[in-house]
KEMILO-210511 format. One line per field, with one value per residue: residue number from 1; residue in three letters; chain; y, z, x of N, C-alpha, C, CB in turn. Coordinates in steps of 0.1 Angstrom, whole numbers, m for minus. Glycine has a CB too. Layout:
<sites>
k <- NUM,...
r <- ALA,...
c <- A,...
ny <- Y,...
nz <- Z,...
nx <- X,...
cay <- Y,...
caz <- Z,...
cax <- X,...
cy <- Y,...
cz <- Z,...
cx <- X,...
cby <- Y,...
cbz <- Z,...
cbx <- X,...
</sites>
This chain:
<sites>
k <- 1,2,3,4,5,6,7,8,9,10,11,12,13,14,15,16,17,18,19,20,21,22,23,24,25,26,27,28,29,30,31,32,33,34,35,36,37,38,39,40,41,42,43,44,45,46,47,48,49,50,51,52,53,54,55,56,57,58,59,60,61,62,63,64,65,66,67,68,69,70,71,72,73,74,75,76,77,78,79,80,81,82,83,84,85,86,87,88,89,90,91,92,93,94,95,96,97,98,99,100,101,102,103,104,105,106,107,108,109,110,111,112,113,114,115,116,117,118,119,120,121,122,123,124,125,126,127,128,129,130,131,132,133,134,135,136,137,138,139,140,141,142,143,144,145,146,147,148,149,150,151,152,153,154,155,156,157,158,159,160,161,162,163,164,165,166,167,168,169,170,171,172,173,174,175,176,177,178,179,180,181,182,183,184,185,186,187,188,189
r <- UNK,UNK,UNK,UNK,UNK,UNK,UNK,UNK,UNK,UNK,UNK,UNK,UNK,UNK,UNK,UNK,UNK,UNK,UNK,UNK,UNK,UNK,UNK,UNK,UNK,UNK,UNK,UNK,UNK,UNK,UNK,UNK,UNK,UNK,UNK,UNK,UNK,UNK,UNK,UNK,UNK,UNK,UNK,UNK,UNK,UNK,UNK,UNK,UNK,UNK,UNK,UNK,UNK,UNK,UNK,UNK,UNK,UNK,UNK,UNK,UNK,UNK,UNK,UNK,UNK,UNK,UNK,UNK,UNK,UNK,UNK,UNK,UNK,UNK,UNK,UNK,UNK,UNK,UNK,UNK,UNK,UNK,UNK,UNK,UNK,UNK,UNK,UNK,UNK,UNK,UNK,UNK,UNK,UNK,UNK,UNK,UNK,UNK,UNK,UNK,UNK,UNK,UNK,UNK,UNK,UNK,UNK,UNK,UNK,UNK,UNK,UNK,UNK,UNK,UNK,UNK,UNK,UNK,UNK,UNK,UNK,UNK,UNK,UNK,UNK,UNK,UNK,UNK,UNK,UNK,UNK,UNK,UNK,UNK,UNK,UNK,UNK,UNK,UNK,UNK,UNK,UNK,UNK,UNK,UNK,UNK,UNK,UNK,UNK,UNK,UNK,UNK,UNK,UNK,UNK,UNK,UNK,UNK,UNK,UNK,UNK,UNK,UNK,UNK,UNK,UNK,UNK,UNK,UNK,UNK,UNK,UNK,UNK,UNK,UNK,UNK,UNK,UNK,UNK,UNK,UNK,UNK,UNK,UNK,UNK,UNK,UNK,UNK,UNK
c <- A,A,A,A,A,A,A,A,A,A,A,A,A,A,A,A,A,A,A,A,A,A,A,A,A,A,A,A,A,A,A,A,A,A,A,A,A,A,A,A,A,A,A,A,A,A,A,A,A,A,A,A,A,A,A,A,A,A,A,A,A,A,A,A,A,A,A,A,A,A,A,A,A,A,A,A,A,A,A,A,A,A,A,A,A,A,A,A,A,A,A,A,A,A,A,A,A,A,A,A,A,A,A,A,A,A,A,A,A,A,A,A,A,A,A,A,A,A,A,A,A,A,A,A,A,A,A,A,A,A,A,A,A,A,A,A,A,A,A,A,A,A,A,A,A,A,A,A,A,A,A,A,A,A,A,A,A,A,A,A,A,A,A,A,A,A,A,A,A,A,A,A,A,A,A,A,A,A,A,A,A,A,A,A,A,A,A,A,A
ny <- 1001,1035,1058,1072,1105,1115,1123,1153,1158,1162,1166,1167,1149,1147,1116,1103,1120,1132,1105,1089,1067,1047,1024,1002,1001,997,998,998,994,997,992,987,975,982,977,951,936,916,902,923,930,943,960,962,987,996,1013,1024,1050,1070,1097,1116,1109,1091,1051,1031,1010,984,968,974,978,973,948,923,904,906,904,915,935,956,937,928,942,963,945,928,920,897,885,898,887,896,918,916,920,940,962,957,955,950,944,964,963,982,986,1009,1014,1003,1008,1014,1040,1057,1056,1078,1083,1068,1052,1050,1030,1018,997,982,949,935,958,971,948,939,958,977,1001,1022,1037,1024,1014,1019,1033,1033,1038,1046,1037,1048,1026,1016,990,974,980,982,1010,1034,1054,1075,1083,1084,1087,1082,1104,1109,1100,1077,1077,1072,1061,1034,1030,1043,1065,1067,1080,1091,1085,1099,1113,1138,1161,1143,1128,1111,1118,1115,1121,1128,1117,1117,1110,1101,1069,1050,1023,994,977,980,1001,1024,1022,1034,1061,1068,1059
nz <- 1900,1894,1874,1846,1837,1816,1780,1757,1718,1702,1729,1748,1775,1803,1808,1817,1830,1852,1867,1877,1882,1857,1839,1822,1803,1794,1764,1757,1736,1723,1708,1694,1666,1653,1642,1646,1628,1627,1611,1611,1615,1632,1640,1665,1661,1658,1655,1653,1653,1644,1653,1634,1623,1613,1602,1613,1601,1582,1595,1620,1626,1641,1645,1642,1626,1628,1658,1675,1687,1682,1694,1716,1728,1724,1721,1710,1718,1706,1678,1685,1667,1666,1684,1705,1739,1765,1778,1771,1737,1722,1734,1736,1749,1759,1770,1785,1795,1782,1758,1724,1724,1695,1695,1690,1692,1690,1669,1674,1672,1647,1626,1602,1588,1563,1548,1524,1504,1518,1520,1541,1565,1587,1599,1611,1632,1664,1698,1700,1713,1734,1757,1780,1802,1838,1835,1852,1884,1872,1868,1855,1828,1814,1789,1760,1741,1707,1694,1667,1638,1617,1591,1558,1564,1570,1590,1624,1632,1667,1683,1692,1712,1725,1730,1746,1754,1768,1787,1782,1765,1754,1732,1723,1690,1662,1636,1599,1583,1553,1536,1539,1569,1558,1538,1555,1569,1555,1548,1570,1559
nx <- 1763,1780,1770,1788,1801,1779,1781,1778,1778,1808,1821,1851,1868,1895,1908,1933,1938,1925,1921,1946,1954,1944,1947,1938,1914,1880,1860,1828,1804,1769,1736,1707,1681,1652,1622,1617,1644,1666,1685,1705,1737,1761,1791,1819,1847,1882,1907,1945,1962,1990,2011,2005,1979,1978,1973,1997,2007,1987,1978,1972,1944,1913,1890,1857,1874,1903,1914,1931,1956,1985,2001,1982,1978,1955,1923,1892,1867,1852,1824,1792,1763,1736,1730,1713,1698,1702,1728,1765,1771,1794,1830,1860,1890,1914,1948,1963,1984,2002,2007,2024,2044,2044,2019,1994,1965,1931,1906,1874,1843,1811,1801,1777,1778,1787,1761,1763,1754,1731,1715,1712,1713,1718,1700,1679,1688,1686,1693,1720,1749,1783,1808,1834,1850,1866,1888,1894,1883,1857,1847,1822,1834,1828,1797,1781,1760,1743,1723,1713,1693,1708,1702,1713,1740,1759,1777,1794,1816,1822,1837,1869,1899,1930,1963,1973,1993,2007,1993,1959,1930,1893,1871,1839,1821,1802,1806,1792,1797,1801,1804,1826,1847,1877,1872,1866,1889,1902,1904,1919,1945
cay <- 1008,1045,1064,1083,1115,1115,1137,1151,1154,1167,1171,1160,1148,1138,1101,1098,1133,1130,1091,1084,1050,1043,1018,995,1008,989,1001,992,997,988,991,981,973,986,971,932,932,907,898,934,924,954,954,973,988,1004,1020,1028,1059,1077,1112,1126,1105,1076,1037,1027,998,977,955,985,979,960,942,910,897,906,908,917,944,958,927,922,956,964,935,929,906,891,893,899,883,904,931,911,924,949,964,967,946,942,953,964,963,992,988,1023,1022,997,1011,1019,1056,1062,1049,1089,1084,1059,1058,1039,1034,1007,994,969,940,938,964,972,932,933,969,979,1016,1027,1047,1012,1013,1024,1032,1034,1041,1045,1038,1040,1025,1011,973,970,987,983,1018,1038,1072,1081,1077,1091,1081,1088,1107,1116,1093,1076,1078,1058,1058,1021,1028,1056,1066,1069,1087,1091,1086,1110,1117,1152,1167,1131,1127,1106,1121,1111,1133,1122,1122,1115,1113,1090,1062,1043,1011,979,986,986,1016,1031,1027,1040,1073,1069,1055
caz <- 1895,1895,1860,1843,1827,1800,1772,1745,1705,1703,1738,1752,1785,1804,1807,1826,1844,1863,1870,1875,1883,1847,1830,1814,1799,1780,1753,1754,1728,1721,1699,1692,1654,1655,1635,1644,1616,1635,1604,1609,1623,1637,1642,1668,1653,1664,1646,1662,1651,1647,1655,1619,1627,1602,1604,1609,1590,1579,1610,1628,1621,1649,1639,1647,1622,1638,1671,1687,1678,1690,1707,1725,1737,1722,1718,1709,1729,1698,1670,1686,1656,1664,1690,1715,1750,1773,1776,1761,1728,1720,1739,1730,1756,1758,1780,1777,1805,1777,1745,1724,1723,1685,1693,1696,1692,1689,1664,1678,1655,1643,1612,1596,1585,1546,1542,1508,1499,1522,1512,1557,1569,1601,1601,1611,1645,1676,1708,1698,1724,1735,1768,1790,1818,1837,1832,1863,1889,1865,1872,1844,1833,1802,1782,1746,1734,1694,1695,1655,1631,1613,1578,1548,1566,1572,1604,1626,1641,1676,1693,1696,1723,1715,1737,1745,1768,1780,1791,1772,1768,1750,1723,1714,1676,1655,1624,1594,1573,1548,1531,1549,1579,1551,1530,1566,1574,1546,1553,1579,1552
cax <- 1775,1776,1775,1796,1799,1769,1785,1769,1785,1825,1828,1864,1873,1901,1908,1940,1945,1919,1926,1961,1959,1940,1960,1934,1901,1870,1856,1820,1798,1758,1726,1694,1676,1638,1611,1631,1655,1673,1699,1715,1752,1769,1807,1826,1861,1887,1920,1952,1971,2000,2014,2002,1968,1974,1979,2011,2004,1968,1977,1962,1926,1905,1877,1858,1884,1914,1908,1941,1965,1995,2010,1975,1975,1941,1918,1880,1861,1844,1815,1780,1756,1725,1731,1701,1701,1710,1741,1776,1766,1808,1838,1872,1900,1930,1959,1965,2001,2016,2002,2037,2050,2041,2000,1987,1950,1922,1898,1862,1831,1808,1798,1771,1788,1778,1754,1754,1749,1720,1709,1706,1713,1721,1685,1672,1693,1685,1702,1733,1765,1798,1814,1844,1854,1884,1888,1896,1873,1846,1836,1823,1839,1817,1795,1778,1741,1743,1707,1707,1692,1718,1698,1716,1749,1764,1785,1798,1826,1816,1848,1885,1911,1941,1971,1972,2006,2015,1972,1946,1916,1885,1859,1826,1820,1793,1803,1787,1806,1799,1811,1833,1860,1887,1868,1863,1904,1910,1905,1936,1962
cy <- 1022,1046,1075,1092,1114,1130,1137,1156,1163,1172,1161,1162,1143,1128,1098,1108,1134,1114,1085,1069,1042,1038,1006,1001,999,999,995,998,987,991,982,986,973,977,953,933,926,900,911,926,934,949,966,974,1000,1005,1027,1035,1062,1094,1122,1117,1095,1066,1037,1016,993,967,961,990,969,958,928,901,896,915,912,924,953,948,924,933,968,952,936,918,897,898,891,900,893,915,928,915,938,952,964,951,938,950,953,968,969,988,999,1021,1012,996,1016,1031,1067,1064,1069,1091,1071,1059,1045,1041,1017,1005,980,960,938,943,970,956,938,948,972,990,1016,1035,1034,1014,1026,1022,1030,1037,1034,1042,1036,1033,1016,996,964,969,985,999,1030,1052,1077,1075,1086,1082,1088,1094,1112,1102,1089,1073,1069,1055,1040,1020,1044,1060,1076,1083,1082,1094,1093,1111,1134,1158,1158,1124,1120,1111,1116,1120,1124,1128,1116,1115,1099,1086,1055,1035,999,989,985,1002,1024,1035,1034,1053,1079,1063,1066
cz <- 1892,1881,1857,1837,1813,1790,1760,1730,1704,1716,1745,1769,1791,1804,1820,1838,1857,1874,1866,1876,1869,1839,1821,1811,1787,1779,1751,1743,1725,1710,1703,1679,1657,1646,1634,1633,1625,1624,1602,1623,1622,1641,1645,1658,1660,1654,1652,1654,1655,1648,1643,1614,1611,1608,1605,1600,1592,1590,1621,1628,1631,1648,1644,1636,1618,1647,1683,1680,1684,1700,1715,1731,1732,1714,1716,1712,1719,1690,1680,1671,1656,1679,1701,1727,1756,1771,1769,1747,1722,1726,1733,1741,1754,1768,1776,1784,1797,1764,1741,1723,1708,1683,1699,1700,1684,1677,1669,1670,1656,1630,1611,1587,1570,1540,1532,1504,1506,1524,1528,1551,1579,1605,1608,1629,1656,1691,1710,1708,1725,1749,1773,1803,1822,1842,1845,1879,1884,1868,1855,1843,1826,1797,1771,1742,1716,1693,1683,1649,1625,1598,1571,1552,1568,1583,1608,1631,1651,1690,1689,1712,1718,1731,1735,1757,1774,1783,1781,1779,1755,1741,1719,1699,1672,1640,1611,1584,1562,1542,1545,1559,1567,1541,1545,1568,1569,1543,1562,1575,1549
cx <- 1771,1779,1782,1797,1787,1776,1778,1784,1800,1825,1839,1864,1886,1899,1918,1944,1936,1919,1935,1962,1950,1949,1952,1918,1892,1866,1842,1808,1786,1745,1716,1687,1662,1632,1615,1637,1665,1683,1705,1726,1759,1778,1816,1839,1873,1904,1931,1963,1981,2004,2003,1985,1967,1977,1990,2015,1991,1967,1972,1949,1922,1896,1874,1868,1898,1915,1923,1952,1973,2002,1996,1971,1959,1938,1902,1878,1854,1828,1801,1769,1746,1721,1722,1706,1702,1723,1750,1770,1785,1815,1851,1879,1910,1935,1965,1980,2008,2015,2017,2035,2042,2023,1999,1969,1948,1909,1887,1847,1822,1803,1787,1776,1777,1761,1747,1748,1732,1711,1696,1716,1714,1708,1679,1678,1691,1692,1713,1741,1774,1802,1827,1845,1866,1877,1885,1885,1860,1841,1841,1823,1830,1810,1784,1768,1743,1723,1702,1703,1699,1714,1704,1730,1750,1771,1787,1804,1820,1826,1862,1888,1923,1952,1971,1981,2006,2001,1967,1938,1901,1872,1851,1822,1806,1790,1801,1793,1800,1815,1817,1842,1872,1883,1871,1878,1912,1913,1919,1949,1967
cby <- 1001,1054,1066,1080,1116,1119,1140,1164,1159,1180,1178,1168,1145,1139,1094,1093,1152,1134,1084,1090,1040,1050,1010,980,1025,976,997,989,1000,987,988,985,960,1001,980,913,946,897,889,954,911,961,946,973,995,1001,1032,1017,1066,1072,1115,1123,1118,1073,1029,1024,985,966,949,995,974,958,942,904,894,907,893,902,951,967,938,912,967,977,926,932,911,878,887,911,868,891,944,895,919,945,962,969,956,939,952,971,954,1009,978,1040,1020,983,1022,1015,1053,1054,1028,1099,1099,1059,1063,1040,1037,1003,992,971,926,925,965,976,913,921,963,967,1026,1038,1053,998,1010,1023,1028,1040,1041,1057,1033,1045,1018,1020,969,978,997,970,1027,1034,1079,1085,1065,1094,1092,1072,1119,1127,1094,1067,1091,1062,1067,1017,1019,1063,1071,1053,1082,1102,1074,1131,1109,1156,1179,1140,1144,1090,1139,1103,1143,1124,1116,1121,1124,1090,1053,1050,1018,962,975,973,1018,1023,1019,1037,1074,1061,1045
cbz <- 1883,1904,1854,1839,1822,1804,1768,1747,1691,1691,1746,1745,1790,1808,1791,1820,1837,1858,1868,1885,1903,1842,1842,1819,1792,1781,1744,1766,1720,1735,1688,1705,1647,1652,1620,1643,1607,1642,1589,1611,1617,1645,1627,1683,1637,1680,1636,1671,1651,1640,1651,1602,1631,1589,1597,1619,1591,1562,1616,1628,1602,1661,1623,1647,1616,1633,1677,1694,1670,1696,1720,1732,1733,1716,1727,1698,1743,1706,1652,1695,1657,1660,1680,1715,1750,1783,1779,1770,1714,1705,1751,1718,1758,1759,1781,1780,1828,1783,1744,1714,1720,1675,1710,1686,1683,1703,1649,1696,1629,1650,1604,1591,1598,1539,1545,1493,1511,1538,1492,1573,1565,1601,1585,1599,1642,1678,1715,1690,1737,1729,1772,1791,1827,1852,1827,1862,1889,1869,1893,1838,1828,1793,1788,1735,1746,1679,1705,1644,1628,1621,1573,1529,1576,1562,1600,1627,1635,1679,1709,1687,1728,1708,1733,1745,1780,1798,1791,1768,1770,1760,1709,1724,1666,1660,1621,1590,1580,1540,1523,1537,1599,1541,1522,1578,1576,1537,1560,1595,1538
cbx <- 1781,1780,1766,1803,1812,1744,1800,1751,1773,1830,1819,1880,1866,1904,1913,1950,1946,1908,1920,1970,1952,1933,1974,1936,1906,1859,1865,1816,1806,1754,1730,1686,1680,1633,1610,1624,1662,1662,1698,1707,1762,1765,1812,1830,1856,1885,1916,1956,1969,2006,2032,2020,1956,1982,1978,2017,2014,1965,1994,1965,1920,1903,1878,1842,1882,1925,1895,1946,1958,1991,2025,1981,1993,1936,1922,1874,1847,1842,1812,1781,1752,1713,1727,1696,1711,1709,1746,1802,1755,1813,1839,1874,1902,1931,1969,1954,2005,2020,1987,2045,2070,2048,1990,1991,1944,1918,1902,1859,1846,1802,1813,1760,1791,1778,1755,1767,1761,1722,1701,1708,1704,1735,1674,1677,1707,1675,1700,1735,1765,1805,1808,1852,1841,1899,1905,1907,1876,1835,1838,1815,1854,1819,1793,1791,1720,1750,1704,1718,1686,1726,1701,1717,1753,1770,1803,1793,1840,1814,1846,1893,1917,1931,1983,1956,2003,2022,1960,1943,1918,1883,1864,1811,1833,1786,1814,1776,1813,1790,1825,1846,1866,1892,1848,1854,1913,1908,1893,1936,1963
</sites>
């Protein structure tokens, strides 16, 4: 499979203007824990906004524990316990041509699933990334390597999807979270 755009930190591309027939898009996202720390449990996420870039409600938080949101119209493929392997480590599924009207932007990220309790950091993780590609085709449009050390953070929002003149397009972020995915959403109440 060919690869896609490698971008590096806040840069935006299109998504749909350049590929009109993009109507379903995974969300793959992966890692790797150095020194074996093999009880760190990373946990994609994803947040589905509105115009003025908040929740519309708490029912707009995707996580391995609730994995389906908007009617089904973004979904997470499930928890990945210890990140082992190659490739995408969890995915999250957009139907972007039947996403509703008010969904403006995406928010995508991951987090260590109780990391204060078990007193883990994101400095610990390696090879972090983000990827798109269409669902369909399998072919991949982008994709974003996190290349900083992620020091005492606990998660990191990896990117947004945003509507922009009718278009989705996609920015690589990098920026560091702390706490659970409700401290994290909370930022978008």
């Amino acid at each position: 499979m060919e690869q896609g755009l490698m971008l590096v930190k806040d840069e935006k591309v299109d998504l749909t203007k350049g590929n009109p027939g993009l109507k379903n898009v995974n969300v793959g996202m992966g890692w790797d824990v150095s020194g074996g720390a093999s009880s760190y449990d990373l946990d994609a996420f994803a947040f589905a906004l509105t115009a003025n870039f908040k929740l519309a409600s708490n029912n707009d938080v995707l996580f391995f524990g609730n994995k389906s949101i908007l009617g089904g119209k973004i979904k997470h493929s499930g928890d990945n316990l210890t990140g082992a392997g190659d490739g995408d480590d969890e995915t999250i599924n957009i139907k972007l041509s039947e996403l509703p009207d008010n969904v403006e932007a995406i928010i995508l990220g991951v987090n260590i699933y109780q990391a204060e309790q078990k007193r883990q950091r994101f400095g610990m993780v390696k090879n972090a990334f983000i990827r798109l590609y269409d669902a369909d085709s399998k072919q991949e449009l982008m994709r974003y390597d996190l290349s900083e050390d992620g020091g005492s953070a606990t998660g990191f929002v990896l990117g947004k999807m945003y509507k922009h003149n009718g278009e989705w397009k996609f920015q690589s972020e990098s920026f560091p979270s702390n706490g659970d995915i409700n401290q994290i959403a909370a930022q978008y109440r």
